[in-house]
LUMNU-749752 format. One record per residue (C-alpha): residue number from 1; x, y, z. Coordinates in steps of 0.1 Angstrom, whole numbers, plus 2048, in hexadecimal, padded with zeros to 3 digits. Layout:
! residues N
(NUM, (X, Y, Z))
...
END
This chain:
! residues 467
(1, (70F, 831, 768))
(2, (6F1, 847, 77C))
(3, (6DF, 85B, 762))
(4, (6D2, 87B, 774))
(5, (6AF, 885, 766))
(6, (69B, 8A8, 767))
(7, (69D, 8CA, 751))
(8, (6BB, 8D1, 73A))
(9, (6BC, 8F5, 749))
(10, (6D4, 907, 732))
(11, (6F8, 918, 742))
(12, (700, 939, 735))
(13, (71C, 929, 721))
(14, (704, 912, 70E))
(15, (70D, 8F3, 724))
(16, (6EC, 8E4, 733))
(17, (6E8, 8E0, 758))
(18, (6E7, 8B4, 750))
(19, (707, 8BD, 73F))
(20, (715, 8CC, 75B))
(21, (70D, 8AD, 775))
(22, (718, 897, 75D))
(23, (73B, 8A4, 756))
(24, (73E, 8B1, 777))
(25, (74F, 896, 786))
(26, (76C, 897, 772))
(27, (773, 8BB, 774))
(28, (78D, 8CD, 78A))
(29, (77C, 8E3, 7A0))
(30, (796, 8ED, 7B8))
(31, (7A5, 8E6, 7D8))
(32, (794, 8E8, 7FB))
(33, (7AD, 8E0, 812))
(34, (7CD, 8F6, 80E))
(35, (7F0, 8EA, 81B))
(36, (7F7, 907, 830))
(37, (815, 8F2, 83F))
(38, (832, 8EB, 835))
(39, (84A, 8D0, 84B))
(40, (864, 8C4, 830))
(41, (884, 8B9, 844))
(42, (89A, 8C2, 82A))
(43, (8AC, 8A3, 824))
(44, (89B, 886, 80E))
(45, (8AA, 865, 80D))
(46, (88D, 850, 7FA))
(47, (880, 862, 7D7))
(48, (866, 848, 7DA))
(49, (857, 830, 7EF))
(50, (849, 80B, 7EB))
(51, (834, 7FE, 803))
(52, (827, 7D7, 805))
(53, (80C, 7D5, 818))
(54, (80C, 7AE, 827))
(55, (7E7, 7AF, 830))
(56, (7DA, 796, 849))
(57, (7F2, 795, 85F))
(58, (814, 787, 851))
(59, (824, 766, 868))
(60, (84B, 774, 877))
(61, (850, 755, 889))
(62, (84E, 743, 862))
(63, (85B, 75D, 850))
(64, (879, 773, 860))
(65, (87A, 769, 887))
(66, (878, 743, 881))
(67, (880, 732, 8A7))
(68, (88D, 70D, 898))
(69, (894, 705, 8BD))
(70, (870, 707, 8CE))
(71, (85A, 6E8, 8C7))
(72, (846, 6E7, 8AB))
(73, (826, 6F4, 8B4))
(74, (839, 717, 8B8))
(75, (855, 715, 89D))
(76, (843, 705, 885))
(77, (840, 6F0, 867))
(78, (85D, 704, 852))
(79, (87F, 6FE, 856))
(80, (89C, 71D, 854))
(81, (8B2, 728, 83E))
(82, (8D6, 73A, 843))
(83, (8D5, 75C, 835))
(84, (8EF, 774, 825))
(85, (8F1, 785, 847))
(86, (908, 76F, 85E))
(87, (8F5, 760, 87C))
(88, (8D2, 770, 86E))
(89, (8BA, 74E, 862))
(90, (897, 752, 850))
(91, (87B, 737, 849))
(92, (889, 722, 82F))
(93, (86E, 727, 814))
(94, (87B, 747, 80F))
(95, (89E, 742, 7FE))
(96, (89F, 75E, 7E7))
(97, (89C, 776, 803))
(98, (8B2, 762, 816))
(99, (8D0, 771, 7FC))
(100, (8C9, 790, 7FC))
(101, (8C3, 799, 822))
(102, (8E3, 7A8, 824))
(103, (8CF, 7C3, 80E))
(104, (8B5, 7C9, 824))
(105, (8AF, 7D9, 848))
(106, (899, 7BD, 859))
(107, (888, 7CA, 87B))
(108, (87C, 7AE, 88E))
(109, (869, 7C1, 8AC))
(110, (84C, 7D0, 8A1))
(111, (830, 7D2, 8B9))
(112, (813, 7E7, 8BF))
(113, (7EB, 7DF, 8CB))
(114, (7D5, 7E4, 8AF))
(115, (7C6, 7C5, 8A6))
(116, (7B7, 7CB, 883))
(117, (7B5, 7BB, 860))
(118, (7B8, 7DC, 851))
(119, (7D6, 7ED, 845))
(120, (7CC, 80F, 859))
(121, (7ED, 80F, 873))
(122, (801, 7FE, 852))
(123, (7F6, 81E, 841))
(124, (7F9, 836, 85D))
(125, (80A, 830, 876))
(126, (7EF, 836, 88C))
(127, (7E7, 817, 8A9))
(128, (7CA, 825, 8B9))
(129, (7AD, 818, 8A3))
(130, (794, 803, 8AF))
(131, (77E, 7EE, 896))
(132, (760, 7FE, 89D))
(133, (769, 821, 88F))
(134, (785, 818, 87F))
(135, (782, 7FD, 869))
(136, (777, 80E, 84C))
(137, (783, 82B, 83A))
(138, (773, 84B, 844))
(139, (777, 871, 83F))
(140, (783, 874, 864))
(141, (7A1, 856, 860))
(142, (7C6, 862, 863))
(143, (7D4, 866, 845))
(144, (7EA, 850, 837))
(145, (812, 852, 832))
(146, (814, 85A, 80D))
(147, (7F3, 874, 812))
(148, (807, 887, 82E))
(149, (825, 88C, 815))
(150, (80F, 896, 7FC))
(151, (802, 8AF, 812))
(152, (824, 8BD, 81A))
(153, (82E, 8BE, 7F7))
(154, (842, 8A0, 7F5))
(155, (83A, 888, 7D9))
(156, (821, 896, 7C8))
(157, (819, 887, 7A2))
(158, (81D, 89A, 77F))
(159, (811, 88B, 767))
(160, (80D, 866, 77D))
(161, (7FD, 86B, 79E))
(162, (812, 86B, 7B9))
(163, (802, 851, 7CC))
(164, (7F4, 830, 7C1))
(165, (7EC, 813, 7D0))
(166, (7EA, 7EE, 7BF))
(167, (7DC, 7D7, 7B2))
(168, (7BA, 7E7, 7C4))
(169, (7A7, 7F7, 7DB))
(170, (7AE, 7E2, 801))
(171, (78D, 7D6, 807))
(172, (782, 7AF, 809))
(173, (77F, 7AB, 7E3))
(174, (77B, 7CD, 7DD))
(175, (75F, 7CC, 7ED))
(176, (764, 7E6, 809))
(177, (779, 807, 810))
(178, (796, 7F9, 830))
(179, (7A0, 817, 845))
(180, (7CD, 81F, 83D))
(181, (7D3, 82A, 818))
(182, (7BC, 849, 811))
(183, (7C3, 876, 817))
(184, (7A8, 86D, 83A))
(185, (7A1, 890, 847))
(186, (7B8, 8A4, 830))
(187, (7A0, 89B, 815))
(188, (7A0, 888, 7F9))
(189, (7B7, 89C, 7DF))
(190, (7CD, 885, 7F5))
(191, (7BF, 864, 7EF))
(192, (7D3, 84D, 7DD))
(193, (7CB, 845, 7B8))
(194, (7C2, 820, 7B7))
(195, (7CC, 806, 79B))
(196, (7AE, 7E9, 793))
(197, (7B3, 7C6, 794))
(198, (799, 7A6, 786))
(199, (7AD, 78B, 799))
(200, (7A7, 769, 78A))
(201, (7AB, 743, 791))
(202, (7B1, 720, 784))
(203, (78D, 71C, 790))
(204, (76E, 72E, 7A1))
(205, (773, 73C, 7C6))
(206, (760, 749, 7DE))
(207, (763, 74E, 803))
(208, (768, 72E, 80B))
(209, (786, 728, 7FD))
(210, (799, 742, 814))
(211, (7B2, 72C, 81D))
(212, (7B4, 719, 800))
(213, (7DF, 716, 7F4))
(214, (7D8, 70C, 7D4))
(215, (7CA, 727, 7C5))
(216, (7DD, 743, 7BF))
(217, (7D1, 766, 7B3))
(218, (7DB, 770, 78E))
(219, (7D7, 791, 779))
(220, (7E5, 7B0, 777))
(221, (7DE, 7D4, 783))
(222, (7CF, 7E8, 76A))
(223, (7C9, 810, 766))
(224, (7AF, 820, 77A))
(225, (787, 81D, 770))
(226, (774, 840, 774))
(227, (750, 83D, 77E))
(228, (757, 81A, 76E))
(229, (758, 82B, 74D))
(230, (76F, 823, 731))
(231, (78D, 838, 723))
(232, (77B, 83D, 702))
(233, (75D, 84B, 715))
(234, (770, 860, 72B))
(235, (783, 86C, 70D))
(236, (760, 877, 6FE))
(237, (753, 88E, 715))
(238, (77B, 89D, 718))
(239, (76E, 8BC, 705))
(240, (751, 8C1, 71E))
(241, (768, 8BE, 73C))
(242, (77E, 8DE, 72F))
(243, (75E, 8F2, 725))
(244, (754, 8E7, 74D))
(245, (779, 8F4, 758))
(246, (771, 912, 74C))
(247, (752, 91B, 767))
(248, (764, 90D, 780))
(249, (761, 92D, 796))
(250, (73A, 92E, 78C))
(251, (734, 90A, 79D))
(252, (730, 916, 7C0))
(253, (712, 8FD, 7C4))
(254, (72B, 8E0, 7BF))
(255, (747, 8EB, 7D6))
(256, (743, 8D0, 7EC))
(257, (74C, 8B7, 7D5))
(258, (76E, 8C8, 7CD))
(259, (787, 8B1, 7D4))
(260, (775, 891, 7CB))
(261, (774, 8A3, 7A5))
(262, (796, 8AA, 7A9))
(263, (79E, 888, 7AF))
(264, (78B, 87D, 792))
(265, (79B, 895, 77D))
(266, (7BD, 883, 78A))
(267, (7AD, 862, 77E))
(268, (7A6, 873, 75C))
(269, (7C7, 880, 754))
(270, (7D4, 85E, 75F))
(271, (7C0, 847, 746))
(272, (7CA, 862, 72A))
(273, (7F0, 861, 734))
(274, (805, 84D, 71A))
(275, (81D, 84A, 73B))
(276, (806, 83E, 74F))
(277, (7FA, 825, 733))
(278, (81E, 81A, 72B))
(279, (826, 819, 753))
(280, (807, 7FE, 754))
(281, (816, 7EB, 738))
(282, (827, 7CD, 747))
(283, (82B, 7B7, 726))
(284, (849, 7D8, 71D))
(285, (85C, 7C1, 73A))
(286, (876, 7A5, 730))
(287, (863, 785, 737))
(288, (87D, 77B, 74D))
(289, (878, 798, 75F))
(290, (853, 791, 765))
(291, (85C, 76D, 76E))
(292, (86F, 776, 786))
(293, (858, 790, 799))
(294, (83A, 773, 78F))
(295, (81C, 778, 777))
(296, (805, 770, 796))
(297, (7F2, 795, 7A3))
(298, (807, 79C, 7BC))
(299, (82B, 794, 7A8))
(300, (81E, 7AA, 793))
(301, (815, 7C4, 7A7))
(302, (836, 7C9, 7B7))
(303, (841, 7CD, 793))
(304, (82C, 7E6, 789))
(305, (833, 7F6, 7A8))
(306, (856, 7FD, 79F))
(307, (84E, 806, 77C))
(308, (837, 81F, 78C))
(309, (852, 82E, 7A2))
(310, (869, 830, 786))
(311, (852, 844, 773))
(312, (84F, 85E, 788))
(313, (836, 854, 7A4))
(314, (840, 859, 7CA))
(315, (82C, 840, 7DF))
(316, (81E, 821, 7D2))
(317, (810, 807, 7EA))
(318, (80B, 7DD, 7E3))
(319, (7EB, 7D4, 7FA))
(320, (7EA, 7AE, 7F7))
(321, (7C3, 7AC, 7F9))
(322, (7B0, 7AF, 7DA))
(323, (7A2, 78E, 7D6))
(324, (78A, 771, 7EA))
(325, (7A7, 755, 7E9))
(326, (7CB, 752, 7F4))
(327, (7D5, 776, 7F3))
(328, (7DA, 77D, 814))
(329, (7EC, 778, 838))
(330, (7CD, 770, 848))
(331, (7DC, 74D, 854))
(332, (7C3, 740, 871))
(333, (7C2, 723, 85C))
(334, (7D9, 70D, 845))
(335, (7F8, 723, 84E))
(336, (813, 711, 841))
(337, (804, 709, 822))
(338, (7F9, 726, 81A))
(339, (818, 735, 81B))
(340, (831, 71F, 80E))
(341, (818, 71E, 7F1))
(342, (80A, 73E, 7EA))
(343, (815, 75B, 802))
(344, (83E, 752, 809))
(345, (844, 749, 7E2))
(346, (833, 76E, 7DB))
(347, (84A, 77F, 7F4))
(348, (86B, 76E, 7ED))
(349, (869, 771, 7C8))
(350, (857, 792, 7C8))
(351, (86C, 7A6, 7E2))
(352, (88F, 794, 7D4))
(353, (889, 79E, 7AE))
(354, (880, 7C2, 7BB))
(355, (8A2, 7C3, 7CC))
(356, (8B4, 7BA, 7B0))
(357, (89F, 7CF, 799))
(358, (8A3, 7F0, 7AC))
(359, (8CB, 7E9, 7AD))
(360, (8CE, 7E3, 786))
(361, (8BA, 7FF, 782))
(362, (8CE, 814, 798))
(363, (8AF, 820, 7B0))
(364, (8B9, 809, 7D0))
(365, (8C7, 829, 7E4))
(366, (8AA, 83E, 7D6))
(367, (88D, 829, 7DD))
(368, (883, 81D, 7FE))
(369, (86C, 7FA, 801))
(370, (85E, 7F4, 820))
(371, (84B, 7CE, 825))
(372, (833, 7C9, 845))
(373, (80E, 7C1, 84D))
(374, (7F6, 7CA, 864))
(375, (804, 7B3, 880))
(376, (81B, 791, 884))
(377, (809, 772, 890))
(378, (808, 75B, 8AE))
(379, (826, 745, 8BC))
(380, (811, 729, 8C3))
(381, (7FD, 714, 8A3))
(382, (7DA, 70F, 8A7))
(383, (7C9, 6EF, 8A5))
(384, (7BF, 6FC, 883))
(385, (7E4, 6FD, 876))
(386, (7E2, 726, 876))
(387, (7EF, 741, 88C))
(388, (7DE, 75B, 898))
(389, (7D7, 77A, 89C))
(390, (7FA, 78C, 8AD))
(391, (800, 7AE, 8AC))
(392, (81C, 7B2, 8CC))
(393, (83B, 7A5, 8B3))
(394, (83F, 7A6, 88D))
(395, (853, 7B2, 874))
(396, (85E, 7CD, 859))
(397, (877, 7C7, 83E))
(398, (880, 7E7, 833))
(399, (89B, 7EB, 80F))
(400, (8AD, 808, 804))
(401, (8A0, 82A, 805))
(402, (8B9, 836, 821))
(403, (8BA, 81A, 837))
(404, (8D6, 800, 840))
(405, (8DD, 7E3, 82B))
(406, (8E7, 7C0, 842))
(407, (8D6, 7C9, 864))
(408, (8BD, 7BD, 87A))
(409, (8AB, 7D3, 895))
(410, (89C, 7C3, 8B1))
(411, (89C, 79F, 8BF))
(412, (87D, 78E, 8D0))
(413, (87C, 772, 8EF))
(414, (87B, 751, 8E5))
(415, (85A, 74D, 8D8))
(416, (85B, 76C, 8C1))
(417, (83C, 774, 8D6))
(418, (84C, 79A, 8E7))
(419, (868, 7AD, 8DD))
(420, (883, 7A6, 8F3))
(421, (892, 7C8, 8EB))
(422, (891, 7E8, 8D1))
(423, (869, 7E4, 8CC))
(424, (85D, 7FA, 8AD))
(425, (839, 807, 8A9))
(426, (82B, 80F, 888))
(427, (82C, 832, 896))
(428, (854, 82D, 88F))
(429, (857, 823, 86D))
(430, (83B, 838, 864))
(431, (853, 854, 874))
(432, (870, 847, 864))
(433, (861, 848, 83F))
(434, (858, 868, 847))
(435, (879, 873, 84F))
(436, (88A, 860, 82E))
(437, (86E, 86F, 818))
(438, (87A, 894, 826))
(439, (85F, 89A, 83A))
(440, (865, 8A3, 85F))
(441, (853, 885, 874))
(442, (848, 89C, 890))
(443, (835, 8B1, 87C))
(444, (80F, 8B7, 87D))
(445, (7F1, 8B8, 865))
(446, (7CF, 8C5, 86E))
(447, (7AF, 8B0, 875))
(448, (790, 8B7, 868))
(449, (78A, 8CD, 88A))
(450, (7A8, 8DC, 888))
(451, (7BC, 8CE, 89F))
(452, (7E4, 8CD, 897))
(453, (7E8, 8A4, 897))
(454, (80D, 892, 893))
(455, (811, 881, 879))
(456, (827, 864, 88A))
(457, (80D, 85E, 8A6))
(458, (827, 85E, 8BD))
(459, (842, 84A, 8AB))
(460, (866, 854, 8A8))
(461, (880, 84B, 88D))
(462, (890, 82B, 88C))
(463, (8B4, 839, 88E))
(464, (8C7, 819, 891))
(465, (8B9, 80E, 86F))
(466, (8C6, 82F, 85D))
(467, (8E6, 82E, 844))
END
């Protein structure tokens, strides 16, 4: 922790100016940027959303547009698999899913040009990024989805933030801030609260094992670290942080850092929250329960994810990059490997016990679960036995929530390189999960200029998909 040296200068109430700096960061000092709009539609489908985050670049053609007639350098190593929708097929390492389609809207077209690893259109909406600028997070990002709710009063957290991504920060190993999941230029009050992770392996990894399929990430999320303090230490200094409350409206040298304290303060109350504590404590599951989600990081996740959500939180996103090995889409290389041993056993048992979970639990119609990454990849196999890079097809699986159960939107030429018709941009299902959270999709937020921007970024609801 940084230590700041100089003269204890005495505050009027006693507390010393080293005092102040030190407690500062986890006081509440008040909000900078008010919502002075309000663009609630009225109607609210989804009380909470669940969004898994496939990052790299998730493979259609070997996943849910499989084309078993085209020769194998485009179909593939995988066979298919007869589904629970007549006439509708999937890649046949995927048989969980396979039953339960007929509980799931599958869209099959969706195309746009940002060619990223980052989950910033994912998170957004927004297409128009370029690497350059965009790659990492920034104050001047659009904000994400769940921020934009936030913002309009929909979703925000009580006691539980109302935002939380798992099982960490996206970033290679944690390692770096991707553009997508944070407030952008409505601030940070609207950032999401993030969950920490300390993936581990059978063995040692390091960047060379990338595309490595026999090592898959383990662990759990685990409650928030604060300035990589620990929850007895933050509970020490609790008493300093009210007597700090209290000269709030004297601080005026530290307005600037208002809403990053008010985001630690979230963190604070979060760690101290026997909810929050008892949300985070997988091993209250039935075993069985956990086996079927899988104890692996990601498995896991998902589960936490809907223990969050049924605790009271509004948005929680899955980001499948926390670690250096195997947990990600990222197939250039090793493609079929990698995901008939690590990625496709994650999303068929992960996605399948989440179906069934939320419709024993009685939250299926209430909870909408939306599954897509940053792009699809390509129809042709590389001499390397990967895909590529292919944002111009790819696909969404989207579950309860408001949307139809047993339908597929969009179908795609021969290769599953275009959509042959009904295209969708992440513009539209960022505009369609607007529109089932209750918030209109054509509204506007203001930049940090000013300016009035949509928050769809020129997409328009999905309608077909709607119940």
């Amino acid at each position: 922790m940084i230590r700041l040296l100089g003269h204890a200068s005495t505050a009027c109430d006693g507390l010393t100016r080293r005092d102040l700096l030190r407690a500062g960061s986890l006081a509440l000092l008040g909000n900078a940027l008010p919502a002075t709009a309000r663009a609630k539609s009225g109607t609210s489908r989804a009380k909470a959303i669940i969004l898994i985050d496939l990052f790299g670049g998730p493979s259609h053609i070997d996943t849910f547009d499989p084309k078993p007639d085209q020769p194998v350098e485009i179909r593939g190593e995988f066979g298919v698999r007869a589904t629970s929708i007549p006439g509708v097929r999937v890649s046949e390492p995927m048989p969980e899913l396979a039953k339960r389609l007929d509980r799931t809207t599958l869209i099959r077209t969706v195309s746009h040009g940002y060619n990223s690893h980052n989950p910033y259109a994912v998170m957004t909406g927004y297409t128009g990024g370029q690497d350059q600028v965009d790659y990492f997070s920034k104050p001047t990002n659009h904000p994400s989805i769940p921020s934009v709710c936030q913002y309009f009063g929909v979703g925000r957290g009580g006691e539980l933030p109302g935002y939380m991504m798992l099982p960490a920060l996206p970033g290679y190993s944690q390692g770096l801030h991707r553009a997508g999941p944070y407030g952008g230029y409505l601030g940070p009050k609207y950032d999401p609260m993030f969950s920490t992770c300390e993936p581990k392996w059978a063995r040692k990894v390091t960047a060379a094992d990338f595309y490595d399929h026999t090592l898959i990430p383990m662990g759990e999320p685990e409650l928030p670290k604060l300035d990589g303090m620990s929850l007895d230490a933050l509970k020490g200094r609790r008493k300093l942080v009210e007597q700090l409350d209290l000269q709030v409206g004297r601080l005026d040298r530290v307005a600037a850092t208002t809403e990053m304290s008010d985001k630690r303060r979230r963190a604070f109350e979060m760690l101290s929250s026997p909810k929050s504590k008892l949300a985070f404590d997988l091993s209250k599951e039935d075993p069985r329960t956990r086996d079927r989600y899988g104890r692996d990081l990601f498995g896991s996740s998902v589960l936490l994810a809907r223990r969050l959500v049924e605790a009271g939180v509004s948005f929680v996103t899955v980001h499948t990059e926390a670690a250096q090995a195997s947990g990600h889409w990222d197939t250039h290389n090793n493609n079929f490997q990698l995901l008939k041993h690590v990625m496709l056993p994650f999303l068929d048992r992960s996605v399948s016990a989440l179906i069934d979970d939320l419709t024993e639990r009685g939250l299926f119609d209430d909870v909408l679960v939306v599954v897509h990454g940053d792009m699809g990849r390509s129809p042709r196999v590389n001499k390397q036995a990967g895909r590529d890079h292919w944002p111009q097809c790819g696909f969404c699986l989207m579950i309860g929530g408001g949307v139809k159960t047993g339908y597929v939107h969009g179908t795609t030429d021969k290769m599953a390189a275009f959509p042959k018709d009904h295209p969708v941009t992440p513009g539209d299902i960022a505009a369609t999960m607007y529109h089932l959270a209750g918030v209109d999709p054509e509204a506007t937020v203001p930049d940090q200029t000013g300016r009035p921007i949509p928050i769809s970024h020129g997409g328009s609801i999905i309608t077909p998909i709607l119940m």
